[in-house]
NUVEX-983439 format. One line per field, with one value per residue (C-alpha): residue in one letter; z negated, x, y. Coordinates in steps of 0.1 Angstrom, whole numbers. Last residue first. Layout:
rest = c(A, ...) $
Z = c(Z, ...) $
X = c(X, ...) $
Y = c(Y, ...) $
This chain:
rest = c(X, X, X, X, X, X, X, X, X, X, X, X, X, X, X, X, X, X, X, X, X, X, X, X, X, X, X, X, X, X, X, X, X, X, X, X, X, X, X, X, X, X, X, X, X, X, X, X, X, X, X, X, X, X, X, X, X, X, X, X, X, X, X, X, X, X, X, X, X, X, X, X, X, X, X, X, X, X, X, X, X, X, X, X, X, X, X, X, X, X, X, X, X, X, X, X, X, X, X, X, X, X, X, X, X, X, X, X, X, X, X, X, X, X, X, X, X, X, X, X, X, X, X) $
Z = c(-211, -237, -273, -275, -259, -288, -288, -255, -271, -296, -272, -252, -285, -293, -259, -265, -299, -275, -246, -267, -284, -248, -237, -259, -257, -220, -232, -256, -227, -203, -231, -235, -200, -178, -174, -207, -230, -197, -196, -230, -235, -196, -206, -239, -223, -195, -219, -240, -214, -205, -247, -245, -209, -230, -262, -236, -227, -192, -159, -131, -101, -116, -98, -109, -136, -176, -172, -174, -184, -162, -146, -110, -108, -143, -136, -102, -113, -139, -127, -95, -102, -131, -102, -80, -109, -118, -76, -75, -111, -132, -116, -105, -140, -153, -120, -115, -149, -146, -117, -123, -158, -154, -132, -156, -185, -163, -153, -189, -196, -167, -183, -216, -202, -184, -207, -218, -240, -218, -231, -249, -281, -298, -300) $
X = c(-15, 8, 6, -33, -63, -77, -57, -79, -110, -99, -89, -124, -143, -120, -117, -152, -135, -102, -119, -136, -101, -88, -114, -113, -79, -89, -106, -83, -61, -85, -89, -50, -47, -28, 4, 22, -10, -25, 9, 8, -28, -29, 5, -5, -37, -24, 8, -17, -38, -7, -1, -34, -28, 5, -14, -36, -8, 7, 1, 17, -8, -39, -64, -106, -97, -100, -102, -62, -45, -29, 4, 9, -20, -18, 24, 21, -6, 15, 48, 43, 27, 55, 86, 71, 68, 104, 115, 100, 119, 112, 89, 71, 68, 35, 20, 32, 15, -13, -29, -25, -30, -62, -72, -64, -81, -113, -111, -109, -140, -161, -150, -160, -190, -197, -189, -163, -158, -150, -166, -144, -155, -160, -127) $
Y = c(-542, -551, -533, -543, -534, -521, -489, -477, -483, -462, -435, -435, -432, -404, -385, -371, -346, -344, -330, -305, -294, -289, -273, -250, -245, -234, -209, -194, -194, -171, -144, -146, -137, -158, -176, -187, -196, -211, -233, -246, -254, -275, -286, -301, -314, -330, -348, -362, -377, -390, -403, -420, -439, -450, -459, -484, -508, -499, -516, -503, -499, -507, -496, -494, -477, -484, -519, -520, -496, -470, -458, -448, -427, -409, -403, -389, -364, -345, -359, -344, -311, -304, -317, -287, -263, -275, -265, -233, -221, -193, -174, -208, -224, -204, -210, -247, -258, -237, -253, -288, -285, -265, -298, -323, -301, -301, -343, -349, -322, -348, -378, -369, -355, -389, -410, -432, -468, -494, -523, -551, -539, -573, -588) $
């Protein structure tokens, strides 16, 4: 297959690593009046699952590897809860900002994502 070459760059790498951390952040905040333990478990699945879980060529460590719609659908799962969670904890002014980021992250994930589906069903 031709496109072998990771396909990211910097700013899509850069708004990624953004959304990850508003996930990280909001996910626990918006959980914690409800339950300390779940926004606990949300912190640990939310970067537990990312490190543990990758495909191949697209980080350095491989722990588990996973074919390259799975990486998709945990990059997925960040953005969701970084949307969902911002919505739920802080000021709409501060959520629509963060769905911008979402959406922008998504527009420079798409090179990224279809180099990801080229890797195949097994990673």
């Amino acid at each position: 297959m031709i496109d072998t070459v990771r396909q990211d760059n910097p700013a899509g790498s850069a708004l990624r690593f953004a959304t990850e951390l508003v996930a990280w952040v909001a996910t626990p905040w918006a959980l914690a009046p409800h339950s300390v333990a779940l926004a606990v478990v949300s912190v640990v699945v939310l970067i537990g699952l990312p490190t543990v879980f990758s495909t191949p060529g697209d980080k350095r460590n491989v722990i588990v590897p996973v074919p390259g719609f799975v990486t998709i659908l945990l990059v997925l799962l960040q953005l969701v809860a970084a949307v969902a969670a911002s919505w739920a904890a802080w000021s709409s002014t501060v959520a629509v900002v963060v769905s911008a980021l979402a959406v922008a992250t998504v527009v420079f994930e798409v090179p990224r994502w279809r180099w990801l589906l080229s890797r195949g069903a097994r990673p």
